[in-house]
N, CA, C and O atoms as a GROMACS GRO file, in nm:
protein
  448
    1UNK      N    1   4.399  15.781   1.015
    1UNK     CA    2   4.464  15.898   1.066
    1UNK      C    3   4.593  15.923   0.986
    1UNK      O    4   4.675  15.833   0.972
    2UNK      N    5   4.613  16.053   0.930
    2UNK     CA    6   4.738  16.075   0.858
    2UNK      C    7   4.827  16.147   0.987
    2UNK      O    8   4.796  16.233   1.069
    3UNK      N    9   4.971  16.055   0.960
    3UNK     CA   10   5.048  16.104   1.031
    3UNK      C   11   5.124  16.221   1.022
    3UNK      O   12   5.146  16.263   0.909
    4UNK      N   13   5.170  16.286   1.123
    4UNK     CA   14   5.227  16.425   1.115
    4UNK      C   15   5.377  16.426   1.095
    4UNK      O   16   5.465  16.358   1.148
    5UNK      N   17   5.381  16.525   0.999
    5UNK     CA   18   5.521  16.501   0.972
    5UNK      C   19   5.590  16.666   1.038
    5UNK      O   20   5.530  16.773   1.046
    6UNK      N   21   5.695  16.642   1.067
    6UNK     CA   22   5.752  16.784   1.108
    6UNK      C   23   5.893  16.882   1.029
    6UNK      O   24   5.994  16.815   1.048
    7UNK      N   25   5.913  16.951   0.987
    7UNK     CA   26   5.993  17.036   0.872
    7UNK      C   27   6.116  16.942   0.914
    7UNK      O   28   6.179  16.905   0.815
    8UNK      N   29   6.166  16.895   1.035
    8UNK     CA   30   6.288  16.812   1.028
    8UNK      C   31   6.287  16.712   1.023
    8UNK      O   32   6.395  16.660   0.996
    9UNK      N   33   6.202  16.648   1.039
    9UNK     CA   34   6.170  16.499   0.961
    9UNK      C   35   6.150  16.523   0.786
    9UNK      O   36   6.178  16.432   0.709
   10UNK      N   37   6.105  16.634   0.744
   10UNK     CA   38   6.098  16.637   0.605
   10UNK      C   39   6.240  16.663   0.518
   10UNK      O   40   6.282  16.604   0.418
   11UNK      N   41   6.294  16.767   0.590
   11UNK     CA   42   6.436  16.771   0.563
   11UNK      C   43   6.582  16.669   0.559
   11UNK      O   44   6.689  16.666   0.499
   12UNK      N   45   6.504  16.588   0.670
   12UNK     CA   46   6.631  16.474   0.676
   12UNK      C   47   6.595  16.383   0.581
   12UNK      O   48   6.683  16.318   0.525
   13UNK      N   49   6.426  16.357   0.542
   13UNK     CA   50   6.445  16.284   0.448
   13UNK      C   51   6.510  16.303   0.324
   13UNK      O   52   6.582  16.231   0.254
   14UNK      N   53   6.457  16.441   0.315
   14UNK     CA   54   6.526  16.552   0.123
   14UNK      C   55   6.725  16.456   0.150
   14UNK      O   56   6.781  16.379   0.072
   15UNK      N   57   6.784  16.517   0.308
   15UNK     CA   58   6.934  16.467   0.337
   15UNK      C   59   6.932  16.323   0.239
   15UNK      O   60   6.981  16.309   0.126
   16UNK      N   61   6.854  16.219   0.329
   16UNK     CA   62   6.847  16.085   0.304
   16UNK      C   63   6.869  16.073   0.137
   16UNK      O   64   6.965  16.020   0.083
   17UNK      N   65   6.759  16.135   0.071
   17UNK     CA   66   6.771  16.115  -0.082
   17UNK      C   67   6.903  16.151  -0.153
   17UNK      O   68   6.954  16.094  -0.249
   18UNK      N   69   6.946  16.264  -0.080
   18UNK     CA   70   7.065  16.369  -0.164
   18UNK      C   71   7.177  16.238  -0.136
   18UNK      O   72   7.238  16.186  -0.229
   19UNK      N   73   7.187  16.211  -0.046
   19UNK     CA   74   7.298  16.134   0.008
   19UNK      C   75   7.284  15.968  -0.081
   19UNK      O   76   7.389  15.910  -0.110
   20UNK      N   77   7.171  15.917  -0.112
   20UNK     CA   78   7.159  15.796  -0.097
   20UNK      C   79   7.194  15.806  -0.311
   20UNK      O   80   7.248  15.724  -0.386
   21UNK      N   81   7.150  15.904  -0.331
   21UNK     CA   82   7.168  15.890  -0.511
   21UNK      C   83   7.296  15.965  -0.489
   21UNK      O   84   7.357  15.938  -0.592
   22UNK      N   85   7.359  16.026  -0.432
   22UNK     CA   86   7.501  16.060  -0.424
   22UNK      C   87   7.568  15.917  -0.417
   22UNK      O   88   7.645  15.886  -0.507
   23UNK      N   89   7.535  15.806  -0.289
   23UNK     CA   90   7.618  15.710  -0.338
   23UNK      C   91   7.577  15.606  -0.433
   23UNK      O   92   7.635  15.498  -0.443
   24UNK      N   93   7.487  15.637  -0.493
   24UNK     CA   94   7.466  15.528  -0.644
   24UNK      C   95   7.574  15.587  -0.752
   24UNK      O   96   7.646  15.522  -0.828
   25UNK      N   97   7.565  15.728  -0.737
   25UNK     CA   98   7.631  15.759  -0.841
   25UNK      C   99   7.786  15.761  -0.841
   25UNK      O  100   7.857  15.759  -0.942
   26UNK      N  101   7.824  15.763  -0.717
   26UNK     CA  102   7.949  15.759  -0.668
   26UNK      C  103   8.012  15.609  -0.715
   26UNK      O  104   8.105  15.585  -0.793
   27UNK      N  105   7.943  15.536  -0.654
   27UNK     CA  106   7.956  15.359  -0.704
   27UNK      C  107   7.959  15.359  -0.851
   27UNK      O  108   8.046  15.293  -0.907
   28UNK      N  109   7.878  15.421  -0.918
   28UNK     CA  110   7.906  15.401  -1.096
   28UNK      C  111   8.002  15.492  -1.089
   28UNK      O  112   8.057  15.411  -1.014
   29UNK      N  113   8.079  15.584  -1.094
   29UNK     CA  114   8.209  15.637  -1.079
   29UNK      C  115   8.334  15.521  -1.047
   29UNK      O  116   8.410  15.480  -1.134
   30UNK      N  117   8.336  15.488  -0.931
   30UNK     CA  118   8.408  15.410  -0.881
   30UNK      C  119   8.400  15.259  -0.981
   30UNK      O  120   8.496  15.188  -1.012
   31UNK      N  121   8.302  15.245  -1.005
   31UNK     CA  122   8.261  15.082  -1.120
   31UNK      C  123   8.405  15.108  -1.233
   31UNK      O  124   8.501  15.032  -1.247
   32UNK      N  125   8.378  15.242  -1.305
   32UNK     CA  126   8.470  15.258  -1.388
   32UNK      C  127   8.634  15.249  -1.342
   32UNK      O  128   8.731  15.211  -1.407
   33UNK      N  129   8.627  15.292  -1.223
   33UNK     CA  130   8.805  15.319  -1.171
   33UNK      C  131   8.868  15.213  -1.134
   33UNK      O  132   8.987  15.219  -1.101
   34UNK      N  133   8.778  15.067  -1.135
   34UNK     CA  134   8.857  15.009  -1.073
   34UNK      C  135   8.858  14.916  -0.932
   34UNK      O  136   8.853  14.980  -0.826
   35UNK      N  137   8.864  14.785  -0.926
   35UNK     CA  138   8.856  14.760  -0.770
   35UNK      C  139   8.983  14.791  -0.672
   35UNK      O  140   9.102  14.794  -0.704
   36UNK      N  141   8.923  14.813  -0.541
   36UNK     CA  142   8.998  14.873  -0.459
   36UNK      C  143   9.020  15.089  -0.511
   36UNK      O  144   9.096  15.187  -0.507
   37UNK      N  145   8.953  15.063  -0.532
   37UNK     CA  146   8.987  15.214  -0.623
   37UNK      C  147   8.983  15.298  -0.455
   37UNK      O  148   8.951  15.232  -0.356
   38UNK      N  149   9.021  15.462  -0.443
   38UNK     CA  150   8.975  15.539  -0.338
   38UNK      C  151   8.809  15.616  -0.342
   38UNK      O  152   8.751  15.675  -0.250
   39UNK      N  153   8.771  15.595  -0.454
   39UNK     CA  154   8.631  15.600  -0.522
   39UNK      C  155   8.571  15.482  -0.477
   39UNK      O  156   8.448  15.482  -0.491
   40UNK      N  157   8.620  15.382  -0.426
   40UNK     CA  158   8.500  15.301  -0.363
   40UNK      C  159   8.462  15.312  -0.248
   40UNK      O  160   8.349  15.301  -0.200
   41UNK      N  161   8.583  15.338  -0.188
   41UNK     CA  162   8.566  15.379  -0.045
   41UNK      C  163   8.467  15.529  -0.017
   41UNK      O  164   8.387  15.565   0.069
   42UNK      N  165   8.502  15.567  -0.098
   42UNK     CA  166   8.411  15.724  -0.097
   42UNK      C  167   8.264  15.713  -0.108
   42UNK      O  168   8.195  15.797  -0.051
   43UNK      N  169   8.195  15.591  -0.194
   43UNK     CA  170   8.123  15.540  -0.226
   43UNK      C  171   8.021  15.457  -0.075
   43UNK      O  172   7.908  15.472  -0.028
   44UNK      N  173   8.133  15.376  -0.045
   44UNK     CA  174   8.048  15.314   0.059
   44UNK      C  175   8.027  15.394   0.198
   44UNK      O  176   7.934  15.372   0.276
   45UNK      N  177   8.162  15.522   0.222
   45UNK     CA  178   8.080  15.597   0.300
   45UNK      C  179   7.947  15.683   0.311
   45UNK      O  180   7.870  15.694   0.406
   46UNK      N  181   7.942  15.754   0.154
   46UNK     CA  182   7.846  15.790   0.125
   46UNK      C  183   7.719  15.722   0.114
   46UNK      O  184   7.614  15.786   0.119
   47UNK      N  185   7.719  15.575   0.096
   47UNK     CA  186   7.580  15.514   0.158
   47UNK      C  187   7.581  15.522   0.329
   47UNK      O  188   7.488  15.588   0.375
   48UNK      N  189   7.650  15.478   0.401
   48UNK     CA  190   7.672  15.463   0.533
   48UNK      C  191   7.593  15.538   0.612
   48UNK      O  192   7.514  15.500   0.698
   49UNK      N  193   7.629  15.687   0.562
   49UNK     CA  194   7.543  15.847   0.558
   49UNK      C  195   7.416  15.835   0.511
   49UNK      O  196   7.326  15.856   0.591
   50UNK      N  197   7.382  15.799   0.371
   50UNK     CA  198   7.255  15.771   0.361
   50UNK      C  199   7.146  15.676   0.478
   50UNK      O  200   7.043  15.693   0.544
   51UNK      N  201   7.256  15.563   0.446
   51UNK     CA  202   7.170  15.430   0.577
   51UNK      C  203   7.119  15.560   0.688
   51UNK      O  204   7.012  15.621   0.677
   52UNK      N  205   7.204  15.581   0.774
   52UNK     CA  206   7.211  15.670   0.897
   52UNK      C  207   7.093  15.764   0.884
   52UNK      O  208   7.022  15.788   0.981
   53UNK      N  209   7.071  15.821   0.758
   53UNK     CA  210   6.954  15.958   0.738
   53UNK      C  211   6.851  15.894   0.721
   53UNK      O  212   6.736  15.929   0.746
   54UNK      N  213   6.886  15.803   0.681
   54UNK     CA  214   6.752  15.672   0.610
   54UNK      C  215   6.723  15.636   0.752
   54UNK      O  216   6.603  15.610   0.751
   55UNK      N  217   6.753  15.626   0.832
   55UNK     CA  218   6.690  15.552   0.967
   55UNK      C  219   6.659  15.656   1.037
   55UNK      O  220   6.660  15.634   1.158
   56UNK      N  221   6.622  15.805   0.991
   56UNK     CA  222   6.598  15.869   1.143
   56UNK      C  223   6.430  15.927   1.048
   56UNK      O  224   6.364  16.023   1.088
   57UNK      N  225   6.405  15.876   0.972
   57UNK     CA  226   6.304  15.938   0.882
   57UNK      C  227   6.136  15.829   0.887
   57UNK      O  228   6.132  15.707   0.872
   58UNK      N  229   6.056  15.892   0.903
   58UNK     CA  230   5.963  15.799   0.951
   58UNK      C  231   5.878  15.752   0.813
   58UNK      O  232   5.855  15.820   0.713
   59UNK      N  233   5.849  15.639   0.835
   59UNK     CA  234   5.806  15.516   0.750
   59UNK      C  235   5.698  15.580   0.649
   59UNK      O  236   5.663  15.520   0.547
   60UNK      N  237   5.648  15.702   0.684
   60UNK     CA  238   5.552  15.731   0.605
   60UNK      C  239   5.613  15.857   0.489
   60UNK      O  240   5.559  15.909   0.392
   61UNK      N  241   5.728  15.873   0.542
   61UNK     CA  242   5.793  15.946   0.415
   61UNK      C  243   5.885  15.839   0.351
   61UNK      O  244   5.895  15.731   0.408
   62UNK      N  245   5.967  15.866   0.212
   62UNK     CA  246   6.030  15.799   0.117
   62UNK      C  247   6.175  15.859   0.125
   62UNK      O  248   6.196  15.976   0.093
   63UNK      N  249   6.271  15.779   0.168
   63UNK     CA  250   6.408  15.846   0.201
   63UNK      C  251   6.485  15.816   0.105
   63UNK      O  252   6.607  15.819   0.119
   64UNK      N  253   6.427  15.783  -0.008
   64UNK     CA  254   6.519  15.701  -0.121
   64UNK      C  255   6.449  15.783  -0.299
   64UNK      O  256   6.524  15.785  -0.397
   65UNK      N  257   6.338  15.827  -0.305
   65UNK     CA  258   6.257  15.886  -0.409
   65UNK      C  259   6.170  16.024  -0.383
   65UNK      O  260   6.109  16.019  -0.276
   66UNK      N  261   6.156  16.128  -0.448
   66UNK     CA  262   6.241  16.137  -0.597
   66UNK      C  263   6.362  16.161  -0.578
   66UNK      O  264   6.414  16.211  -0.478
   67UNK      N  265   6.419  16.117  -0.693
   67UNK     CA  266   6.551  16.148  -0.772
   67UNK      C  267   6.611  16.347  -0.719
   67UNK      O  268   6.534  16.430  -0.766
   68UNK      N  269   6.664  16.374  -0.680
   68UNK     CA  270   6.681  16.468  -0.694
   68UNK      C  271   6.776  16.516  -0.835
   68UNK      O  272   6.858  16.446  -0.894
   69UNK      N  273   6.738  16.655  -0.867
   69UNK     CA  274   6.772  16.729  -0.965
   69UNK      C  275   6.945  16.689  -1.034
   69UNK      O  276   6.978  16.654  -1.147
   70UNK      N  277   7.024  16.712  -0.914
   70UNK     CA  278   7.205  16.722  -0.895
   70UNK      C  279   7.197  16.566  -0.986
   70UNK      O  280   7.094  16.500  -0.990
   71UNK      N  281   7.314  16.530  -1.048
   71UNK     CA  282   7.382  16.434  -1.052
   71UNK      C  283   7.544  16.425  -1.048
   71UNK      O  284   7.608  16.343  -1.114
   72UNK      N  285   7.595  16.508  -0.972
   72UNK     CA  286   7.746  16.550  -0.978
   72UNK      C  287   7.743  16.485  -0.798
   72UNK      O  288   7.639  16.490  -0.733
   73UNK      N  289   7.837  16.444  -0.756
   73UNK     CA  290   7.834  16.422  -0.629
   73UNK      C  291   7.824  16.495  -0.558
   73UNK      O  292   7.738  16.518  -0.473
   74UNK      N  293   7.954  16.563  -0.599
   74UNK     CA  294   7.982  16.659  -0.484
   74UNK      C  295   7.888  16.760  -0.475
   74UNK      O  296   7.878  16.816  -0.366
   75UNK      N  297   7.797  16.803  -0.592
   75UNK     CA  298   7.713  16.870  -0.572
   75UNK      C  299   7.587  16.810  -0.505
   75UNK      O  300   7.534  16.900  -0.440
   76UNK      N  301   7.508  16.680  -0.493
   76UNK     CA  302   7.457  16.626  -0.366
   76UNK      C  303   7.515  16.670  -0.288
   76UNK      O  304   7.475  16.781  -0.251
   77UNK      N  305   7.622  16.620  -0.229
   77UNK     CA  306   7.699  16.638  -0.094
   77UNK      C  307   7.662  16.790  -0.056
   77UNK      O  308   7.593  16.812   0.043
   78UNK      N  309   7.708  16.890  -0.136
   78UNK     CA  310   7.652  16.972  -0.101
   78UNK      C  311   7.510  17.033  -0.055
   78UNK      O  312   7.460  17.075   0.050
   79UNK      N  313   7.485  17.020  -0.144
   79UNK     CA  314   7.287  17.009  -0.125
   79UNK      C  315   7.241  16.984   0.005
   79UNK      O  316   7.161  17.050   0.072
   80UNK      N  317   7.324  16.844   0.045
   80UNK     CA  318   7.290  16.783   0.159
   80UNK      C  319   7.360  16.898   0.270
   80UNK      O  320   7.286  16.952   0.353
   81UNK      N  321   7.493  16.928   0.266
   81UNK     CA  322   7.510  16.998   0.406
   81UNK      C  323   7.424  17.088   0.383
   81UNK      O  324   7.332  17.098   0.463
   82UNK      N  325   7.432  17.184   0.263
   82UNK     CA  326   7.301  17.286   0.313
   82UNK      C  327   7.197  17.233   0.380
   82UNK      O  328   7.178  17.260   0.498
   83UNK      N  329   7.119  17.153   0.314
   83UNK     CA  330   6.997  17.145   0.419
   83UNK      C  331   7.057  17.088   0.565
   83UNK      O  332   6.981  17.104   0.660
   84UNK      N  333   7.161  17.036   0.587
   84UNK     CA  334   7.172  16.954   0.661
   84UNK      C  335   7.176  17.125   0.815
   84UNK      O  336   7.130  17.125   0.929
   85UNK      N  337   7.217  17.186   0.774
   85UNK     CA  338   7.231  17.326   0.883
   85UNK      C  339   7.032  17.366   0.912
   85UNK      O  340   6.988  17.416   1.015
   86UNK      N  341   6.975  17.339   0.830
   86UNK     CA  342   6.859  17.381   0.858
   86UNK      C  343   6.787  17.280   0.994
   86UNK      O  344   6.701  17.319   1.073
   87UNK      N  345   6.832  17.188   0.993
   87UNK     CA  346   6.776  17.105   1.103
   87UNK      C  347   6.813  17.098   1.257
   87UNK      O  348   6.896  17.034   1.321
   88UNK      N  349   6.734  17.172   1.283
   88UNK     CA  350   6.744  17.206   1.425
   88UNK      C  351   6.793  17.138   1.594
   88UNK      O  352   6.707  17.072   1.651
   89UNK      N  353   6.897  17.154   1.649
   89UNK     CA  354   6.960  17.045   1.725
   89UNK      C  355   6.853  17.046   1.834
   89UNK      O  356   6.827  17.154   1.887
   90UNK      N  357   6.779  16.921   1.879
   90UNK     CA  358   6.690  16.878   1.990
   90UNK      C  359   6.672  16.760   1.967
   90UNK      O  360   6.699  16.701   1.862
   91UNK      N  361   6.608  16.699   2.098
   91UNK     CA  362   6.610  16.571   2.122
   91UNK      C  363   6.584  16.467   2.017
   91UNK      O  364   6.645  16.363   1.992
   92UNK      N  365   6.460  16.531   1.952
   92UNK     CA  366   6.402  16.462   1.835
   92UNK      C  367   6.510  16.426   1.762
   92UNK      O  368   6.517  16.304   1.749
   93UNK      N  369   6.631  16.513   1.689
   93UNK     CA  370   6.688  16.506   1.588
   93UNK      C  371   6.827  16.490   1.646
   93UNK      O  372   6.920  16.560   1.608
   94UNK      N  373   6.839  16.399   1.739
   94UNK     CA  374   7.016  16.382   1.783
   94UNK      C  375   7.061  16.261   1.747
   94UNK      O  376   7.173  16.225   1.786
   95UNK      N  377   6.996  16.191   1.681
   95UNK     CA  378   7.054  16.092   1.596
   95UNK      C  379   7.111  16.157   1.492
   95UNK      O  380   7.196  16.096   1.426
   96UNK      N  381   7.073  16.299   1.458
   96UNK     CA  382   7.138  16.340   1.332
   96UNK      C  383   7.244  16.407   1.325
   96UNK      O  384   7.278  16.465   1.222
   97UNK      N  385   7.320  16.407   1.448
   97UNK     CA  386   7.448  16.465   1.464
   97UNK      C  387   7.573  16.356   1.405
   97UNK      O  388   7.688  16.397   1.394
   98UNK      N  389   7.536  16.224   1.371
   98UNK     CA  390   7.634  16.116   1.279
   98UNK      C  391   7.652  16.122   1.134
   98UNK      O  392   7.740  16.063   1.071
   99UNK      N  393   7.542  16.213   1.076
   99UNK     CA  394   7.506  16.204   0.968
   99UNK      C  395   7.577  16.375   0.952
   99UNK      O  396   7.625  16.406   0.843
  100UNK      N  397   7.577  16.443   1.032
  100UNK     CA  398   7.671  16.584   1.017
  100UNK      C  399   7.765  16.586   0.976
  100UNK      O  400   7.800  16.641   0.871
  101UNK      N  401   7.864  16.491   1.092
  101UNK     CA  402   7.974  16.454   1.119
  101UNK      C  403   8.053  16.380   0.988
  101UNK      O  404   8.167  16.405   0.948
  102UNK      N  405   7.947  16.271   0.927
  102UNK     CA  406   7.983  16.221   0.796
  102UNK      C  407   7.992  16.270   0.726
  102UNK      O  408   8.084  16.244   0.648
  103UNK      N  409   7.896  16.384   0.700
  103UNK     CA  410   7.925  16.460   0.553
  103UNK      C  411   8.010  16.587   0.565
  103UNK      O  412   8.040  16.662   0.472
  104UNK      N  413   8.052  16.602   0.715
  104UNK     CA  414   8.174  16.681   0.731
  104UNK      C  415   8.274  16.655   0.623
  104UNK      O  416   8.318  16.714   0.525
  105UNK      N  417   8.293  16.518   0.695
  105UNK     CA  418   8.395  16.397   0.646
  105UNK      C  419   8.452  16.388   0.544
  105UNK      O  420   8.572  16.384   0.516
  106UNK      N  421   8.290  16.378   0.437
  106UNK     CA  422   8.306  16.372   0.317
  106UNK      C  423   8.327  16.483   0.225
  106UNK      O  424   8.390  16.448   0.126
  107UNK      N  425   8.291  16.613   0.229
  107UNK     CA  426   8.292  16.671   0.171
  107UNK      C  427   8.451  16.709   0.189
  107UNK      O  428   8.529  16.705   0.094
  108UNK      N  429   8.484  16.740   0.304
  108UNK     CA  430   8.656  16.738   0.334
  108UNK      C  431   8.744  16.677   0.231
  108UNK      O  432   8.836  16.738   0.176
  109UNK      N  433   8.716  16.568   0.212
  109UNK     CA  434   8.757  16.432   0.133
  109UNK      C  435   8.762  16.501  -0.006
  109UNK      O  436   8.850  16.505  -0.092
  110UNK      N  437   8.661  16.543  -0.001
  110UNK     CA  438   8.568  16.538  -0.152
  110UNK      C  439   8.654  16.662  -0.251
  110UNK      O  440   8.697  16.640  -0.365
  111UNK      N  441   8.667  16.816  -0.162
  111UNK     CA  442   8.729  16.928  -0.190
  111UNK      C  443   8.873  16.951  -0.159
  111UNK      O  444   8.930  17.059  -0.171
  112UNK      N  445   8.952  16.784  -0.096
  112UNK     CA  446   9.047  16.824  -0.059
  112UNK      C  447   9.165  16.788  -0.184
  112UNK      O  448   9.283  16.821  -0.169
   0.00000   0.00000   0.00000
């Protein structure tokens, strides 16, 4: 039996990816700046966010592959809140109000 997937389970995974190669790339940013840098910290939130999107996505999708297109962060980050408005608030998807909230966070951070 193939399992059913639903447009917000597909979307949070697309989140999951944007977010999760946002913080690889963030971490090789930060590699260069330095330990203790404010780039690391930016770094490990931005997985945190990933983890979080990564756990609301079901086992039969891939929350980590493909690669998406972006390699600029902030342009993930972005990517991600866009889709992140497409996902519809209900029961199913209220774990995903942490993962909002984070990339509030971050992008704040990010443009400030």
């Amino acid at each position: 039996m193939t399992p059913t997937t639903t447009p917000a389970q597909e979307t949070i995974a697309a989140i999951a990816r944007l977010l999760h190669h946002a913080a690889r790339r963030a971490a090789r940013d930060a590699a260069a700046d330095g330990p203790g840098s404010v780039l690391q910290l930016r770094s490990l939130g931005i997985l945190l966010a990933a983890y979080d999107a990564a756990d609301l996505v079901p086992e039969h999708l891939d929350p980590y592959w493909p690669a998406p297109p972006q390699s600029d962060v902030t342009e993930l980050l972005l990517a991600a809140e866009h889709l992140a408005r497409q996902v519809p608030a209900t029961q199913a998807t209220a774990g995903f109000a942490v993962v909002v909230v984070a990339l509030g966070g971050l992008l704040r951070e990010m443009t400030s």
